[in-house]
N, C-alpha and C positions, 0 to 999 in steps of 0.2 A: 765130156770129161776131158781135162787138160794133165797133163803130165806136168809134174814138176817137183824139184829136189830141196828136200828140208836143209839145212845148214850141216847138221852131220853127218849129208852125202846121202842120206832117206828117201829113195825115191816114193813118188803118190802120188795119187790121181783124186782129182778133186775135181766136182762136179761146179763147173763155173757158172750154174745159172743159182748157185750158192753165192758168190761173192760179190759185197757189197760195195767194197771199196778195195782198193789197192793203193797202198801208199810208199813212199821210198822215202828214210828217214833213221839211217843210214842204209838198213835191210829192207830187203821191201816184205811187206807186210800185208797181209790179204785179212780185210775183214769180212766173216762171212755174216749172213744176213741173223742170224740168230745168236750174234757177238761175239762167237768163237774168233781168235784169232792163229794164224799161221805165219810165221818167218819162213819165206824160200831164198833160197839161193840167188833165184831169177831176176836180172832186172825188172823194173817194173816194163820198160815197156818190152819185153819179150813174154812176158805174164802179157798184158794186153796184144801183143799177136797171137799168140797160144790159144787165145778167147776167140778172138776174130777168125781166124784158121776154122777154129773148132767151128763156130757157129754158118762159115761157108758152106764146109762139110755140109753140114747137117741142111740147111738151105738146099745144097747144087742136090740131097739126095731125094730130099721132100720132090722138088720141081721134077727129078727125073723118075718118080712112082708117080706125082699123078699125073704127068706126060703120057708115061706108058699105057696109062685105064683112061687115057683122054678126057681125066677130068679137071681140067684145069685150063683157066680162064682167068689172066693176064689181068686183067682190069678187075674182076673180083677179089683177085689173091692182094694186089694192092693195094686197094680200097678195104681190103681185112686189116692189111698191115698198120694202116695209119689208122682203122680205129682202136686194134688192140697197142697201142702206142700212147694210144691218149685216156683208153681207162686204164693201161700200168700207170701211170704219170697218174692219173686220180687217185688211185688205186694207195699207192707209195705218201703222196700228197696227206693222204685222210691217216691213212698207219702211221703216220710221224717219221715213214725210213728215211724223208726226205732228211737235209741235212740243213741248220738255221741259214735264212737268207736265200733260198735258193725256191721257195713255194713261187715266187715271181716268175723263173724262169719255167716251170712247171703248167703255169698255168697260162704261158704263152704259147708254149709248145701243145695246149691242149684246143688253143685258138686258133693257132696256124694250122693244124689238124682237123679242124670243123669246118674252116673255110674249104 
């Protein structure tokens, strides 16, 4: 969940594995994935730190629980990552979230991922 301020000073928390797109157009604009839309404040790329930040967090916290129960194995954990990478990329691909023109790069990234 990322902090961020509505136009009329509103602050809110919005849960970023909700949003689909972020555009800046004059406001930046956060589409979330079931088409609501949000105007914040936030540049867009401080809205994509805010994501990145967030998602670190949540990464450095995962690795330091299963460090601590010693369960966790380096080459497994990454070998998870790039397959759940390439069925969301499927996944997104088959739902239409993708967006027109872009099932190309979708489905090279699902290539790149296999090899």
């Amino acid at each position: 969940m990322i902090e961020l301020t509505r136009l009329n000073g509103q602050v809110m928390v919005v849960n970023c594995d909700l949003i689909k797109y972020v555009e800046s157009s004059p406001d930046t604009m956060l589409t979330l994935i079931h088409g609501e839309k949000i105007v914040v404040s936030e540049p867009c790329d401080e809205v994509v730190s805010r994501i990145s930040a967030y998602r670190t967090t949540f990464l450095i916290n995962v690795f330091a629980q299963l460090s601590r129960s010693g369960a966790i194995d380096l080459v497994n954990v990454a070998a998870g990552a790039a397959g759940l990478r390439a069925m969301s990329a499927d996944q997104a691909l088959h739902s239409g979230e993708l967006p027109d023109g872009s099932e190309g790069a979708a489905q090279q990234r699902r290539r790149r991922n296999e090899q």
